[in-house]
N, CA, C and O atoms as CSV, one atom per row, in Angstrom:
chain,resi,resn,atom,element,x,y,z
A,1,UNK,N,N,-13.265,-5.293,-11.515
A,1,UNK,CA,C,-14.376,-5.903,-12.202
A,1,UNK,C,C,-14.712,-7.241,-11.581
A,1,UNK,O,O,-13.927,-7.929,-10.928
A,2,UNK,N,N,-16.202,-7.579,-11.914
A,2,UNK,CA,C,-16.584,-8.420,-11.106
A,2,UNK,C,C,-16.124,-10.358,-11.880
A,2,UNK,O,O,-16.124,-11.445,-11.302
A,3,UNK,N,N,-15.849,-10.049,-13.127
A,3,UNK,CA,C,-14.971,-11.192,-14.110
A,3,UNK,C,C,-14.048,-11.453,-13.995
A,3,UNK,O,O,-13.755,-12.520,-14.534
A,4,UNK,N,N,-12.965,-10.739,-13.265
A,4,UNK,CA,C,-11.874,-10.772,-12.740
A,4,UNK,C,C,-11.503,-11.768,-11.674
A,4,UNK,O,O,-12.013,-11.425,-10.607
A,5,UNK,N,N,-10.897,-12.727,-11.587
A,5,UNK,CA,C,-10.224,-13.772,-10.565
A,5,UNK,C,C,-9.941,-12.807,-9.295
A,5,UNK,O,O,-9.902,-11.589,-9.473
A,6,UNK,N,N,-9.826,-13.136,-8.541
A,6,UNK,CA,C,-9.360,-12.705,-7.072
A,6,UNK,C,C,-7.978,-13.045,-6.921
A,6,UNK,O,O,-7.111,-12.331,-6.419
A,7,UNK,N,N,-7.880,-13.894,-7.271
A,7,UNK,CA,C,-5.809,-14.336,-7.832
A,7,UNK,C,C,-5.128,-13.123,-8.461
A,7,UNK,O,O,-4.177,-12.489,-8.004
A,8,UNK,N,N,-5.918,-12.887,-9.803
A,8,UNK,CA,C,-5.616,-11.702,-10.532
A,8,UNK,C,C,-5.313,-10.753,-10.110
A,8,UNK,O,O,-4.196,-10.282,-9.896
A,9,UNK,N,N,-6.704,-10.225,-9.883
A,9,UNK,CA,C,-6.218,-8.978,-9.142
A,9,UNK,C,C,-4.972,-8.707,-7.614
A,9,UNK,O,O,-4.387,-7.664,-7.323
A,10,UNK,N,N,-4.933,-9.567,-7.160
A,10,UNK,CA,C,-3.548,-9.849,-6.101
A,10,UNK,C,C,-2.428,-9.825,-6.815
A,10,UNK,O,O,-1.296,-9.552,-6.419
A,11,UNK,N,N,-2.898,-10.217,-8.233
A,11,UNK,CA,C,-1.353,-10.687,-9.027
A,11,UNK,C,C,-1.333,-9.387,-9.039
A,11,UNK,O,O,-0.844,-9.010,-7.974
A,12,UNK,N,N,-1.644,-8.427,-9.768
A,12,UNK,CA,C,-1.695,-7.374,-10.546
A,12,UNK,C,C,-1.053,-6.471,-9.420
A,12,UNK,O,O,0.005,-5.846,-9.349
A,13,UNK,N,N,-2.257,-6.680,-8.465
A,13,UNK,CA,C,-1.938,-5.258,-7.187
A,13,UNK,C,C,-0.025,-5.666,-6.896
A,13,UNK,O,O,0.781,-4.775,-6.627
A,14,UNK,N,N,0.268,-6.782,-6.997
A,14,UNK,CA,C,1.789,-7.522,-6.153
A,14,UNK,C,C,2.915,-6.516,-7.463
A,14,UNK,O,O,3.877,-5.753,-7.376
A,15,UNK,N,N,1.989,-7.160,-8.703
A,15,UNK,CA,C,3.046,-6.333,-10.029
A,15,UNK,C,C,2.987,-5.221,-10.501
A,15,UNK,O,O,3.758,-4.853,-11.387
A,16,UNK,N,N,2.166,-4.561,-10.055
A,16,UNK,CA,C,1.652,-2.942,-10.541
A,16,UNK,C,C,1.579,-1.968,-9.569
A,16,UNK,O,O,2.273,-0.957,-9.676
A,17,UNK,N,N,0.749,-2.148,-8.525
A,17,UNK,CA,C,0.334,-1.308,-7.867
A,17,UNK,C,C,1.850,-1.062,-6.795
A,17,UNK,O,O,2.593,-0.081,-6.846
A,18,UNK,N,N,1.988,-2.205,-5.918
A,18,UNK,CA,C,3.150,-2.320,-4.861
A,18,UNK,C,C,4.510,-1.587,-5.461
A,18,UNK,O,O,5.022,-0.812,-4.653
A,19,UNK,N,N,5.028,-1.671,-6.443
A,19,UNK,CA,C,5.950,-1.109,-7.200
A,19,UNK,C,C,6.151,0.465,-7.377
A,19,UNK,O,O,7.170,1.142,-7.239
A,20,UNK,N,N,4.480,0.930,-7.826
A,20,UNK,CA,C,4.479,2.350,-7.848
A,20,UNK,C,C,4.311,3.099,-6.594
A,20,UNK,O,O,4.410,4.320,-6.473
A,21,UNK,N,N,4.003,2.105,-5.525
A,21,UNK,CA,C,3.735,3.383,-4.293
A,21,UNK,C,C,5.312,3.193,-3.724
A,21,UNK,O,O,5.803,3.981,-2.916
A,22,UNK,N,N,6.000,2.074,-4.248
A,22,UNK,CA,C,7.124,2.053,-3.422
A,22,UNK,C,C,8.286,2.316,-4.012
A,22,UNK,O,O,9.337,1.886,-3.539
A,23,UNK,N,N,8.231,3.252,-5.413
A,23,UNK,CA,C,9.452,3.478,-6.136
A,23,UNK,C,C,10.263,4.205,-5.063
A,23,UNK,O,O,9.649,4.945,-4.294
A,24,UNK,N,N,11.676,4.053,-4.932
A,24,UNK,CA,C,12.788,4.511,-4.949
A,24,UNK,C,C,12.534,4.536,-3.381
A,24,UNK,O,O,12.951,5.544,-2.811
A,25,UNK,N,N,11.987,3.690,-2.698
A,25,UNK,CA,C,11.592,3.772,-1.028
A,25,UNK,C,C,13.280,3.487,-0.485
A,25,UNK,O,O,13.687,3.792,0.636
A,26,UNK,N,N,13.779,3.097,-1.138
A,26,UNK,CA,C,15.093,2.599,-0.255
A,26,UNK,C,C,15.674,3.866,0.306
A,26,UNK,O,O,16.445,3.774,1.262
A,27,UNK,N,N,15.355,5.122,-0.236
A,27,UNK,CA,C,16.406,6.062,0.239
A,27,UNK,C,C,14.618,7.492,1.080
A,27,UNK,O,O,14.277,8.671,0.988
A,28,UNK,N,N,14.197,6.340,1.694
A,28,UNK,CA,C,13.057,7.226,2.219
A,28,UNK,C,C,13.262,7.041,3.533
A,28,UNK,O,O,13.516,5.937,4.013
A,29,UNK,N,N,13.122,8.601,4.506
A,29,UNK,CA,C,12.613,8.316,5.835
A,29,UNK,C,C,11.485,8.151,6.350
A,29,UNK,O,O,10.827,9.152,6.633
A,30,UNK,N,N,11.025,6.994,6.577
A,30,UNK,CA,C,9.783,7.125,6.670
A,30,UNK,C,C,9.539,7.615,8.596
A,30,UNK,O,O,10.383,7.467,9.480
A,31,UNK,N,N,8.242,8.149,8.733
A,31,UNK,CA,C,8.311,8.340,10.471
A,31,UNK,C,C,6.994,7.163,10.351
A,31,UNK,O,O,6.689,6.390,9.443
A,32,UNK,N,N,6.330,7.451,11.836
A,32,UNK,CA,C,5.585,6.473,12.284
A,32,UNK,C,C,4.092,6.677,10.831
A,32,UNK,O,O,3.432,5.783,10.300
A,33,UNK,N,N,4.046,7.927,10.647
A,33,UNK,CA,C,2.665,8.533,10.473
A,33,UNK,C,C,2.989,8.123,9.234
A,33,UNK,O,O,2.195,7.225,8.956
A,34,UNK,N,N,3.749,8.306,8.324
A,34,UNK,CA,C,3.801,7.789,7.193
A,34,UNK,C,C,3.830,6.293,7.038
A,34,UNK,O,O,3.464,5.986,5.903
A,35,UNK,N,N,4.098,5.388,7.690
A,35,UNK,CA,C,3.872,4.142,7.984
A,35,UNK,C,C,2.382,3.341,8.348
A,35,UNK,O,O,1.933,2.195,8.361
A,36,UNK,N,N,2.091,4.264,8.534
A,36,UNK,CA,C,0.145,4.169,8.800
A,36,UNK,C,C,-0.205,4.413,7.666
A,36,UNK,O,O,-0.669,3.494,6.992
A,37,UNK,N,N,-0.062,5.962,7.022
A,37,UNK,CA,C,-0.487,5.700,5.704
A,37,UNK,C,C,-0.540,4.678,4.679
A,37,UNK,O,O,-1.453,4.219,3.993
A,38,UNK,N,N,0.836,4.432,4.783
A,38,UNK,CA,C,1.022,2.998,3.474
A,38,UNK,C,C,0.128,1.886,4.013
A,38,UNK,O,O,-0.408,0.965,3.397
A,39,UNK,N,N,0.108,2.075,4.818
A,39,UNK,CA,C,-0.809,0.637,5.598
A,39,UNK,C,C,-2.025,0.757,5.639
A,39,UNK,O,O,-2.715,-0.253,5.779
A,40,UNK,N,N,-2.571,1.941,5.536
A,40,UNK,CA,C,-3.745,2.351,5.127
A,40,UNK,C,C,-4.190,2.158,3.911
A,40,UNK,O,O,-5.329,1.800,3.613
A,41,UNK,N,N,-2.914,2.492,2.865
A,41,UNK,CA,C,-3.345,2.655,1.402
A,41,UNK,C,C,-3.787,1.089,0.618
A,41,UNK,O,O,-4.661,0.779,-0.192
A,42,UNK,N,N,-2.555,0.232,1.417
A,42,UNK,CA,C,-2.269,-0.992,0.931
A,42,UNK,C,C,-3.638,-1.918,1.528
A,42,UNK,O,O,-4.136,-2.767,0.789
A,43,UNK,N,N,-4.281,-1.633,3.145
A,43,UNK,CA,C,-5.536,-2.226,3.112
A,43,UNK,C,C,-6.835,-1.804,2.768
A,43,UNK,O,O,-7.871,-2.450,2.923
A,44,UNK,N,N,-6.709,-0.653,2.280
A,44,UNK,CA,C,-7.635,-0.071,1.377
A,44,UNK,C,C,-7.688,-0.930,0.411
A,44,UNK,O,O,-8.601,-1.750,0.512
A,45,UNK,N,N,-6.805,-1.043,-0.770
A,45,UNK,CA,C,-6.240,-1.577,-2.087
A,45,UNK,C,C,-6.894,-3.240,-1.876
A,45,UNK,O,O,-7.586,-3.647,-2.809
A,46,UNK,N,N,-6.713,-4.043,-0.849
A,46,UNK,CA,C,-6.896,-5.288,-0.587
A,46,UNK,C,C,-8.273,-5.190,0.009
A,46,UNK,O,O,-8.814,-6.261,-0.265
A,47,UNK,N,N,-8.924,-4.602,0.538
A,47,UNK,CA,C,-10.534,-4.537,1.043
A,47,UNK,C,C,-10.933,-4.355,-0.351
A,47,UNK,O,O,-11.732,-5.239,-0.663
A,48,UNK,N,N,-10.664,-3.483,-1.385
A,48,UNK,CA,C,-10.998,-3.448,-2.344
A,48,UNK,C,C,-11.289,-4.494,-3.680
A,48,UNK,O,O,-12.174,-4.598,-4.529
A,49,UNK,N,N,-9.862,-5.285,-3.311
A,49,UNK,CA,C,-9.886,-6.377,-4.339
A,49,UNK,C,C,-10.919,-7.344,-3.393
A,49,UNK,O,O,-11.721,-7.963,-4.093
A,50,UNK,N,N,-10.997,-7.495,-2.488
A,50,UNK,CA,C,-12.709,-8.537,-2.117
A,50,UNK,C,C,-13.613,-7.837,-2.206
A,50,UNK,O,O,-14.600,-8.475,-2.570
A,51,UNK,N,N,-13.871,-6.477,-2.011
A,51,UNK,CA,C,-15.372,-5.992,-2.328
A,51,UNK,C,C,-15.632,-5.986,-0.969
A,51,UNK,O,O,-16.824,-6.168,-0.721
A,52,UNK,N,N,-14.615,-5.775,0.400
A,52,UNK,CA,C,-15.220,-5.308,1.823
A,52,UNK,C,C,-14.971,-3.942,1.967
A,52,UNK,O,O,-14.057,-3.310,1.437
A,53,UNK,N,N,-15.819,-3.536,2.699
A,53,UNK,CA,C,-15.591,-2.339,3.199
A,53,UNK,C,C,-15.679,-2.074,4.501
A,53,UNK,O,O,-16.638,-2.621,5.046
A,54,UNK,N,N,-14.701,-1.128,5.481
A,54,UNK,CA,C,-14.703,-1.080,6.832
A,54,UNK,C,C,-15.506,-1.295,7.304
A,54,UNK,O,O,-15.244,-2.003,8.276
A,55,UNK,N,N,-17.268,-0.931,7.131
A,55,UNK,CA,C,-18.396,-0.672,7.901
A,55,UNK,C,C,-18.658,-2.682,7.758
A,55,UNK,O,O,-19.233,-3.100,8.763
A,56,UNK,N,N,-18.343,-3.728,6.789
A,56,UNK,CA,C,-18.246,-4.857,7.533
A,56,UNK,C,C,-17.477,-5.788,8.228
A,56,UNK,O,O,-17.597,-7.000,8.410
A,57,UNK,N,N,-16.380,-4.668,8.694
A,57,UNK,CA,C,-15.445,-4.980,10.618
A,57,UNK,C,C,-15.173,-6.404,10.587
A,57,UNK,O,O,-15.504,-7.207,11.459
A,58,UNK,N,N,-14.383,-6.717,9.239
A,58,UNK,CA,C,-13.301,-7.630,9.127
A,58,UNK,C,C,-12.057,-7.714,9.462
A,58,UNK,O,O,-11.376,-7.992,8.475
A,59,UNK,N,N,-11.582,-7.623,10.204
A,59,UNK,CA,C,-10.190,-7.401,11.005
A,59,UNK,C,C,-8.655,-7.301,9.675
A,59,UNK,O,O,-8.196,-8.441,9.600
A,60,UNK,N,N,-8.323,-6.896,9.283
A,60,UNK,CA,C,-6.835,-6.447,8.389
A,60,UNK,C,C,-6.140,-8.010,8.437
A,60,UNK,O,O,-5.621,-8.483,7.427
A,61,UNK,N,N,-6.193,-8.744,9.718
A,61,UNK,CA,C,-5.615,-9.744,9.695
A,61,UNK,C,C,-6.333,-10.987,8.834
A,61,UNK,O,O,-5.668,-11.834,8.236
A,62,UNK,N,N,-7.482,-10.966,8.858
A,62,UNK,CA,C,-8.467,-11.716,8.203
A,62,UNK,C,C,-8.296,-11.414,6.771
A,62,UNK,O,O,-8.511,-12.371,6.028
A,63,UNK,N,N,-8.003,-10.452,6.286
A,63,UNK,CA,C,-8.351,-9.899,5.299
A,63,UNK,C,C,-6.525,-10.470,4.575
A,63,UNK,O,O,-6.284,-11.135,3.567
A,64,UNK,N,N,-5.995,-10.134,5.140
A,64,UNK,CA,C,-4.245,-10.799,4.540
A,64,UNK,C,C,-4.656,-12.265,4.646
A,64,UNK,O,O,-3.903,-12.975,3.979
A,65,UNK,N,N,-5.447,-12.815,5.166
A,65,UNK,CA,C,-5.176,-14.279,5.282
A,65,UNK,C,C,-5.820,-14.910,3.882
A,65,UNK,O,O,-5.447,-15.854,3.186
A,66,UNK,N,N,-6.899,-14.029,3.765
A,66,UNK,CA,C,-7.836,-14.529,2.497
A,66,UNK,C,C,-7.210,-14.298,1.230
A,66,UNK,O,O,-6.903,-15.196,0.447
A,67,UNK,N,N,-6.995,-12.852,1.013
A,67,UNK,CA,C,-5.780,-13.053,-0.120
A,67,UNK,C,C,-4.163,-13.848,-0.221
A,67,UNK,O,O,-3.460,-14.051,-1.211
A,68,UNK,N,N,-3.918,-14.208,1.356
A,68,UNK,CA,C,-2.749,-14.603,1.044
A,68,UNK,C,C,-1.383,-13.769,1.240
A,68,UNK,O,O,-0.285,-14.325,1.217
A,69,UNK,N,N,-1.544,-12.452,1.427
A,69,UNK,CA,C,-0.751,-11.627,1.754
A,69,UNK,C,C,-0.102,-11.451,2.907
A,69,UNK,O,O,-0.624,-10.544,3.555
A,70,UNK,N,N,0.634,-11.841,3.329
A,70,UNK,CA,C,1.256,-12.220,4.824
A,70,UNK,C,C,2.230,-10.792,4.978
A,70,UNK,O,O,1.949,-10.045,5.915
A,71,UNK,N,N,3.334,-10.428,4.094
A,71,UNK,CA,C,3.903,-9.368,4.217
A,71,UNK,C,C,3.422,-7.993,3.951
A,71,UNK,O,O,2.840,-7.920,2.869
A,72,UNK,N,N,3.464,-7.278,4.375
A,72,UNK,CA,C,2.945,-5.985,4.620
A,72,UNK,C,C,4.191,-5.122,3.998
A,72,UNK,O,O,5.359,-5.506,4.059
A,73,UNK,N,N,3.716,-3.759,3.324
A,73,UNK,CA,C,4.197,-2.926,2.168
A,73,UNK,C,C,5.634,-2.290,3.385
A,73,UNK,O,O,6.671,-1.824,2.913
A,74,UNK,N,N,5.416,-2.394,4.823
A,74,UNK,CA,C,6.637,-1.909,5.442
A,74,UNK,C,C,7.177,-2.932,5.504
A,74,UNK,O,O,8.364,-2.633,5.638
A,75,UNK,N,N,7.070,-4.192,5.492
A,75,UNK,CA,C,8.105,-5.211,5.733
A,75,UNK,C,C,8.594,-5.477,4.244
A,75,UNK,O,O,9.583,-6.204,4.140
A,76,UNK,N,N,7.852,-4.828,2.726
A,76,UNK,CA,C,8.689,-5.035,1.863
A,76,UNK,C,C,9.944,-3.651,1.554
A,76,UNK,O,O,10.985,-3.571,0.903
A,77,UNK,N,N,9.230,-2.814,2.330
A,77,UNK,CA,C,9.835,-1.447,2.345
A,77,UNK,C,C,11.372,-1.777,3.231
A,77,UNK,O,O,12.483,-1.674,2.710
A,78,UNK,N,N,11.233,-1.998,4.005
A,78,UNK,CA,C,12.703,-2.493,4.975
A,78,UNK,C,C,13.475,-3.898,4.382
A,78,UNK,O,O,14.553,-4.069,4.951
A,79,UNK,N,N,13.188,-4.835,3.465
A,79,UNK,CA,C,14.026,-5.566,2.635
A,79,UNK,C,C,14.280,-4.942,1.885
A,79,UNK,O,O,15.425,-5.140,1.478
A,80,UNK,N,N,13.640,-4.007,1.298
A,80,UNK,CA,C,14.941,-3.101,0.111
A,80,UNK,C,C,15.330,-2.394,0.391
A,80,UNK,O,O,16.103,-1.812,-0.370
A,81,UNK,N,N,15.101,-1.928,1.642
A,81,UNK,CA,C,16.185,-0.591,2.381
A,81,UNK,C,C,17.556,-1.344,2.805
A,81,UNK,O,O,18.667,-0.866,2.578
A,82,UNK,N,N,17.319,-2.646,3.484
A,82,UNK,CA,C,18.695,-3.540,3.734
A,82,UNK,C,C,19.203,-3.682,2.683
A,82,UNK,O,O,20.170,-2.939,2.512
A,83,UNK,N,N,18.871,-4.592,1.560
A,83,UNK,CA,C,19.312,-4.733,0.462
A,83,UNK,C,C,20.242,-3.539,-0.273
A,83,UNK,O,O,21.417,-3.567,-0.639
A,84,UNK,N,N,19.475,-2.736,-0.320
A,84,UNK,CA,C,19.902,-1.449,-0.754
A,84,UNK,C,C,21.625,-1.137,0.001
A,84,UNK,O,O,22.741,-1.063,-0.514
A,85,UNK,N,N,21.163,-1.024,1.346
A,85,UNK,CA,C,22.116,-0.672,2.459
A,85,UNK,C,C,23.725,-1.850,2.108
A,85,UNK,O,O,24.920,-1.554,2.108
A,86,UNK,N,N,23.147,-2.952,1.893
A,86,UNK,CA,C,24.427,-3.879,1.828
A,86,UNK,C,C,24.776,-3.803,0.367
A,86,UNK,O,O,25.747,-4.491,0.051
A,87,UNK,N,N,24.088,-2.987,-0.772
A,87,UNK,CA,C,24.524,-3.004,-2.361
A,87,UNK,C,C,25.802,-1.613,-1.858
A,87,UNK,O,O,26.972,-1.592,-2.242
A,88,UNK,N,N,25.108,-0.519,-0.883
A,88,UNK,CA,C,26.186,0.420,-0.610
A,88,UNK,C,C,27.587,-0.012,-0.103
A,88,UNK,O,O,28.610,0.283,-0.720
A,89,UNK,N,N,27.584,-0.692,1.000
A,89,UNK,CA,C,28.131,-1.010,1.898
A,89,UNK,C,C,29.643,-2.156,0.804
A,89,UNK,O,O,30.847,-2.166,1.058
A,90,UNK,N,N,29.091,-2.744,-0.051
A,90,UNK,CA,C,29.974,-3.426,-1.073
A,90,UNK,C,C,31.112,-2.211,-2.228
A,90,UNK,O,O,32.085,-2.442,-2.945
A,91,UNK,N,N,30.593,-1.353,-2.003
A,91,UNK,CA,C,31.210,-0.743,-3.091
A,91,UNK,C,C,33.048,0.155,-2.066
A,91,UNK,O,O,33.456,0.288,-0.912
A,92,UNK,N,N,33.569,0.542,-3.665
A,92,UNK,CA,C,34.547,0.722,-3.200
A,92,UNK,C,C,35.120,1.784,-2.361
A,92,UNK,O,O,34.313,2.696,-2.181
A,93,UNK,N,N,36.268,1.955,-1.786
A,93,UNK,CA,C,36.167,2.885,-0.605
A,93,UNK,C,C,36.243,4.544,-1.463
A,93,UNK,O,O,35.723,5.533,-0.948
A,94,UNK,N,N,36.856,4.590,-2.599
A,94,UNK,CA,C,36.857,5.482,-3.279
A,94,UNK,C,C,35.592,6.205,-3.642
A,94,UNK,O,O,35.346,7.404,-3.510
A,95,UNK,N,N,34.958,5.399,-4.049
A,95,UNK,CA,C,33.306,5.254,-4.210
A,95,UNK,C,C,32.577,6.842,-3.557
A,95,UNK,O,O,32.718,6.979,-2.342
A,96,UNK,N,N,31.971,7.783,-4.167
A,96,UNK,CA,C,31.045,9.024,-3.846
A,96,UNK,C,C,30.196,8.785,-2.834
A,96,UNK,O,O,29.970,9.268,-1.724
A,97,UNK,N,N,29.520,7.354,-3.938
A,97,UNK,CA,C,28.713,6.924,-2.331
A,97,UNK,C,C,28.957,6.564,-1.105
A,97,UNK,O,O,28.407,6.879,-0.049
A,98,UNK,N,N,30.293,5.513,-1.463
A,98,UNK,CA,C,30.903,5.019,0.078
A,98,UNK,C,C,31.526,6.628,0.863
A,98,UNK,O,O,31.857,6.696,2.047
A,99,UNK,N,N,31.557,7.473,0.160
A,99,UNK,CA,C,32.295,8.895,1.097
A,99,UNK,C,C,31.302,9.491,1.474
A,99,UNK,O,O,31.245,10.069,2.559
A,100,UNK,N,N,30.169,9.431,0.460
A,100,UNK,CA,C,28.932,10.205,1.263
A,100,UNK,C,C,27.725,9.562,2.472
A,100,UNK,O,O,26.781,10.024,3.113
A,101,UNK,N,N,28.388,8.283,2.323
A,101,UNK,CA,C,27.526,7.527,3.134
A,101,UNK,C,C,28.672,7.804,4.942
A,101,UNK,O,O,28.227,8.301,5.977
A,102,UNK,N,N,29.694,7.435,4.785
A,102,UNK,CA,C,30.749,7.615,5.800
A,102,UNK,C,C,31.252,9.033,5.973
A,102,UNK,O,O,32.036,9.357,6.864
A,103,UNK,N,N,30.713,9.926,4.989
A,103,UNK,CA,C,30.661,11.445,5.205
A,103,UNK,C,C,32.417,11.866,5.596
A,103,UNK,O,O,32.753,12.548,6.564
A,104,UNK,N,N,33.555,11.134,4.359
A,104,UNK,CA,C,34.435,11.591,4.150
A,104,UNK,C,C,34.417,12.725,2.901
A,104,UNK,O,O,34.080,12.303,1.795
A,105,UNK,N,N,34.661,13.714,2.999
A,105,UNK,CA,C,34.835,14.626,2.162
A,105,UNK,C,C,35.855,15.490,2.514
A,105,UNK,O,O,36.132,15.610,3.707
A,106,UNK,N,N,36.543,16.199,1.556
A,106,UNK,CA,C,37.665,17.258,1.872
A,106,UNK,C,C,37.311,18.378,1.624
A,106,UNK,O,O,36.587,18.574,0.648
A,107,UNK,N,N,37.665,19.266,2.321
A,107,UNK,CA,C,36.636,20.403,1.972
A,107,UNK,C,C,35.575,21.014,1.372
A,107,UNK,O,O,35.298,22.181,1.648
């Protein structure tokens, strides 16, 4: 909506939107092509909250600068995959996960 702050809606997209495309990403493979997508989806989402659209050939970089968005949905995607990785990596050696991650199992 056009009453809507431009803050807002950044807030919103940062607390609502980013969350749902990226549930449970920590345990995702992503390949290259799926990495375009999100990057697609996410500057879609942000052309949107200014009201540009491709056909006026604002560069993606321009467009993070104006909202403010410097990190990109794969660079939040790979802090919670580390994160994730070192919450595993802490647990105990007994641990399902620590055996299924180090792929000790007995028969």
């Amino acid at each position: 909506q056009r009453d809507v702050s431009k803050n807002l809606k950044v807030r919103l997209f940062h607390a609502l939107t980013l969350p749902i495309a990226t549930y449970t990403c920590e345990t995702w493979t992503l390949k290259k092509s799926d990495e375009l997508l999100l990057l697609s989806f996410e500057m879609r989402c942000l052309r949107a909250i200014l009201r540009i659209t491709l056909r006026d050939r604002i560069p993606n970089a321009e467009i993070r600068s104006r909202l403010g968005a410097e990190r990109t949905i794969i660079d939040r995607i790979r802090t919670r995959r580390l994160r994730w990785f070192g919450h595993m990596m802490g647990r105990q050696a007994n641990s399902l996960v620590y055996k299924a991650y180090h792929q000790e199992f007995q028969n």
